[in-house]
Every structure is written in structure tokens, then in C-alpha cells.
C-alpha positions in Angstrom: 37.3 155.6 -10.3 33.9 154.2 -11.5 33.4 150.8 -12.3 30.0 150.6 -14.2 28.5 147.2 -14.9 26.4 147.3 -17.9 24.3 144.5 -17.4 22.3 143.9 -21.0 22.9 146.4 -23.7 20.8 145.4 -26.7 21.9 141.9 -27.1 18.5 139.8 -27.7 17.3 137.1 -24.4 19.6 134.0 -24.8 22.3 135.6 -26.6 23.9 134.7 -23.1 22.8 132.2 -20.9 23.2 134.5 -17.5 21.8 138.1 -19.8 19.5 139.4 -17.3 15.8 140.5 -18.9 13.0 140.3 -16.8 13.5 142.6 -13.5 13.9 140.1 -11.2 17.2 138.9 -13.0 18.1 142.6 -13.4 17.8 143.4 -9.8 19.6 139.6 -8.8 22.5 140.7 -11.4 22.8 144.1 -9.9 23.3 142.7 -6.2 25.7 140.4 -8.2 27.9 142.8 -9.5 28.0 145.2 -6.7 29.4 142.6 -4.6 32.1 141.8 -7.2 33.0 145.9 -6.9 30.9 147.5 -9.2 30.3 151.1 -8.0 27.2 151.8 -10.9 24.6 149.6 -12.9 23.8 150.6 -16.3 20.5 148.9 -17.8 19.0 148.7 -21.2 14.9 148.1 -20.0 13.5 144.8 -21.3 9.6 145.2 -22.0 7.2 141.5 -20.3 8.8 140.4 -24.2 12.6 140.8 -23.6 12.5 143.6 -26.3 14.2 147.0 -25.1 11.6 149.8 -24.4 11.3 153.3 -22.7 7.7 153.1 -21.5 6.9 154.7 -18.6 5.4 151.7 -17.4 8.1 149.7 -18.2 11.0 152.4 -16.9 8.2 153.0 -13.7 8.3 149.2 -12.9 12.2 148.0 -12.9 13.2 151.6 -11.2 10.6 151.0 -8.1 12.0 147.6 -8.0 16.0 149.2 -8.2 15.0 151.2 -5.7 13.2 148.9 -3.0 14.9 145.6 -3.6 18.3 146.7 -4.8 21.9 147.8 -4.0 22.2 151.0 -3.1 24.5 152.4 -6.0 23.8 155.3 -8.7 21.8 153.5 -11.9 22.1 154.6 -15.6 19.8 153.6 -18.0 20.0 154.0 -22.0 17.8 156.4 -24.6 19.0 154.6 -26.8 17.5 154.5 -30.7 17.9 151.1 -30.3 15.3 151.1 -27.6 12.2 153.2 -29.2 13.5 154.2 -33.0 11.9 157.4 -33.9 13.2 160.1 -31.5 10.5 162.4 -31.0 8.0 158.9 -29.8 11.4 158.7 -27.4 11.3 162.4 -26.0 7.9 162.0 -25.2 8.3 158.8 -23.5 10.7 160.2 -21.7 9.0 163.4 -21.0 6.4 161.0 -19.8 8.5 159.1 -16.8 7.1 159.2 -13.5 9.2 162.1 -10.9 9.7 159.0 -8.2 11.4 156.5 -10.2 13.6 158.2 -12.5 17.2 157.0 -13.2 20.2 158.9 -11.7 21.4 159.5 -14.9 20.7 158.1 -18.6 22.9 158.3 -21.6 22.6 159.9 -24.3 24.3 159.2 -28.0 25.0 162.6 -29.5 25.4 161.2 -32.9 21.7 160.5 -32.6 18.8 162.9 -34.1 16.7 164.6 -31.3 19.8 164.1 -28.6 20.0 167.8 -28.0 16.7 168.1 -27.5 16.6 165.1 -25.4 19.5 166.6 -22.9 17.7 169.5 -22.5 14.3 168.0 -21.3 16.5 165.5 -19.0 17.8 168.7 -17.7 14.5 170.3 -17.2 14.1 167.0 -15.3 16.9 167.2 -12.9 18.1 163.5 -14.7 21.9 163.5 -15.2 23.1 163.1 -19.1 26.2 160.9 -19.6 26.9 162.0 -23.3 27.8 159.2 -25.7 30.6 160.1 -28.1 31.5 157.8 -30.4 32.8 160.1 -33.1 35.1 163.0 -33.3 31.5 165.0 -35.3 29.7 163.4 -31.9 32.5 165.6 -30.1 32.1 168.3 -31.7 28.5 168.5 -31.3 29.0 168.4 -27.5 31.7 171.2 -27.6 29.0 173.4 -29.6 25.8 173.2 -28.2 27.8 173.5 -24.3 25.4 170.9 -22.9 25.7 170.5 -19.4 26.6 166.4 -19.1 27.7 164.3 -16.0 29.9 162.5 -17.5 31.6 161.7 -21.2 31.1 158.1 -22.4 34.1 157.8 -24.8 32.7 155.1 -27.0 34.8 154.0 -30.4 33.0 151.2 -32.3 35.8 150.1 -34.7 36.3 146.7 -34.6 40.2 146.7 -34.8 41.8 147.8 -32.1 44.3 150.2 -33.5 41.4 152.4 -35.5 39.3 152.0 -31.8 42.7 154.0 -30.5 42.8 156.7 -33.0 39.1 157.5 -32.7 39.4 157.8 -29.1 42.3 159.4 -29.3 41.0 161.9 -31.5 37.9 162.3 -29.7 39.6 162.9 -26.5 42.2 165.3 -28.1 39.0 167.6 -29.2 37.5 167.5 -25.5 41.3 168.3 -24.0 41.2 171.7 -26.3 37.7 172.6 -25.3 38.7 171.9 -21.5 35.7 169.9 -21.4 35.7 169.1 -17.8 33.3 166.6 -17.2 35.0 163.2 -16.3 35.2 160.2 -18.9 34.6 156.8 -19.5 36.5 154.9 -22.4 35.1 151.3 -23.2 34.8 149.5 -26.3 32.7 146.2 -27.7 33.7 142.6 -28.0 37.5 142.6 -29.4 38.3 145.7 -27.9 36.3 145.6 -24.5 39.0 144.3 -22.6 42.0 146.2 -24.4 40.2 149.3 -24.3 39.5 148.7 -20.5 43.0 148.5 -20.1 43.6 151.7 -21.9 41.4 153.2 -19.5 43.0 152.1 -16.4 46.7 153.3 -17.8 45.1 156.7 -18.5 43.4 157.1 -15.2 39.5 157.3 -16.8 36.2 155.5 -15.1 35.8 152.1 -16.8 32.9 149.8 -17.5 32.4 146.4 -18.4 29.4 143.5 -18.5 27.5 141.3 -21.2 26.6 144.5 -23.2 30.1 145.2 -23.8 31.2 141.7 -24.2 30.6 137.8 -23.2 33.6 136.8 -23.0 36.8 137.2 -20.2 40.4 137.9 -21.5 41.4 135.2 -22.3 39.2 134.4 -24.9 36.6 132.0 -22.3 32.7 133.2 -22.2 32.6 134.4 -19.3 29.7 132.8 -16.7 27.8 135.9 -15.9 28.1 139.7 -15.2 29.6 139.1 -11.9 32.5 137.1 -13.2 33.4 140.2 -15.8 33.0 142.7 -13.1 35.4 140.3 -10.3 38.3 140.6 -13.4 37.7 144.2 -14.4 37.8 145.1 -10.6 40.8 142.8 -10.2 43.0 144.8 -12.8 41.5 148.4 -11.6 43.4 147.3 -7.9 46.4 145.9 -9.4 46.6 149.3 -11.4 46.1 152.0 -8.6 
């Protein structure tokens, strides 16, 4: 089972006072979290201004630092629309990457325009997709178009709990009858990061947690940085296997 820690999402600098920006806090963090037993980082790249961005320079830059000064585990990183809005700007920043420090996989929201177009080049790329579903349509999309992804990131945004259930479970009832085969991840966001994890563990799927998903620990504390979130998630995943 994976445990991904997903270290900054798209939260603005100083939402948290341990959110890692600049790359020397994102390669500190990611030695962090590894030693707390996460087994993947996943990274939303912060521009010298904190804002997200898919630059080359700026991908170039925290991937050669990854790679020489830290751990030695698989890294993710977004494509986000959040990160560059217009998606055809995005495909050809990503087109635009440099061959020795690309990710080992980035994901991809299907519900997103230019995705499929975007999977395709990352293919052409040898860059693993993980496909972000949120939606039973984002589902369907994958089903359709028979993308090859490394992984499914089940991803329901409802805020309740209970309607986060039924769109998962309605998301992964579609994949189960198209015997999609790639493995999944189920997480949610804030209210439902931690019951979702939960879900996760009890149904045998990958799990991730970290300051994107949520600041705060079970029990309702903020938690003190992405290490501390990672020590509880990897705490449960042992008391569950």
C-alpha cells in the first residue's frame, strides 16, 4: 500500500505555519515525511513568489534538487488548472520540461479541458499519469478515451461526508464494470480527509494525506507539520494490515 504525502496543494504561503514553499522546505519536508513512513511525495511547485507554477524553470529547479538532496522515493507533481489556468499555455509548459528532471508521475484531473491531450503528450514523455477522478462524468471520460494511467486518484470534493461516500462509491462502481485495473487512491479534503482515509484502509486502496488535504489531526487539533499527519496516517495503515 502507498502512503503519499502531499505536502502543499494549492493552499497560499502561511495558510500553515509548517506549509513548505520555497524548495529548500519542500526537500526538508520530504525527508520529514519519509521518515514518518511515507512511501511517495506529491508537490504542487511554488514559483521564487509562493504562487503555484509549471515553468520549466521552476519544475527544472525543485526536481534537480529532489533528486540530489532528497529521499529516494517516487515524486508526483500536479498539472493542475490551478497551477497555470489556460490549458493549452499548460501543455506546452509541460511539453517544454527538461528529459533529466521530470517527475515520476504527475496527475492529471480528467474533469479538466485539454487533460486528454495532456495524458497523451505525458505519454509520449514516458511521465506516468495518475488520473484525477472526482466525478462519475470524470469516470466515464477515463473508461472512453482508454488512457493508459498509473494509478486512479479517487477524489470526491463534497463537503459532507455521506455525499463524499456516494460519489466515490459511484465512481468506483463505474471503474469495477470497466475492469479498470489500474490501482486506486481514495482521499478527500478537510472534513472528510481523515474519514475518507479510513475508508480507504477498510477497502484495501493506497491512501494519502498532508497539509493539501487537511491541517488538522483527528481529533480536531492543527496538526504541527506534514510529518505529524503522515506519523498518524501511517499509525492507522499498521494497526489496519
Amino acid at each position: 500500500m502507498r502512503i503519499v504525502a502531499c505536502l502543499n496543494g494549492d493552499r497560499r504561503p502561511g495558510a500553515h505555519p509548517s506549509l513548505p514553499v520555497s524548495v529548500d522546505q519542500l526537500v526538508a519536508d520530504a525527508h520529514a515525511v519519509v521518515e514518518a513512513g511515507a512511501t511517495a511525495l506529491h508537490i504542487h511547485p511554488r514559483d521564487p513568489g509562493g504562487a503555484e507554477s509549471l515553468e520549466p524553470s521552476v519544475v527544472g529547479t525543485l526536481m534537480e534538487r529532489i533528486r540530489a538532496d532528497g529521499p529516494d522515493v517516487p515524486v508526483s507533481l500536479t498539472t493542475a488548472l490551478s497551477a497555470e489556468s489556460d490549458p493549452w499555455r499548460r501543455y506546452d509548459l509541460v511539453q517544454r520540461w527538461a528529459s533529466p528532471a521530470l517527475p515520476d508521475s504527475v496527475s492529471v484531473n480528467l474533469h479538466e479541458a485539454g487533460s486528454v491531450d495532456l495524458v497523451h503528450l505525458l505519454g509520449d514523455r514516458r511521465v506516468a499519469v495518475e488520473a484525477g477522478v472526482w466525478t462519475v462524468e470524470a469516470a466515464r471520460i477515463l473508461v472512453a478515451t482508454e488512457i493508459e494511467v498509473s494509478a486512479v486518484l479517487v477524489e470526491p470534493t463534497q463537503v459532507a461526508m455521506e455525499d463524499a461516500l456516494r460519489n466515490a462509491d459511484a465512481i468506483n462502481a463505474l471503474l469495477d464494470r470497466a475492469r479498470v485495473r489500474a490501482p486506486r487512491l481514495l482521499h478527500g479534503a478537510d472534513a472528510t480527509a481523515w474519514p475518507m482515509l479510513e475508508v480507504a484502509l477498510d477497502t484495501g486502496r493506497d491512501i494519502r494525506i498532508g497539509l493539501e488535504d487537511t491541517m488538522r489531526l483527528p481529533d480536531g487539533t492543527e496538526a504541527f507539520d506534514n510529518a505529524a499527519l503522515i506519523e498518524h496516517a501511517a499509525g492507522l495503515a499498521s494497526a489496519t494490515a
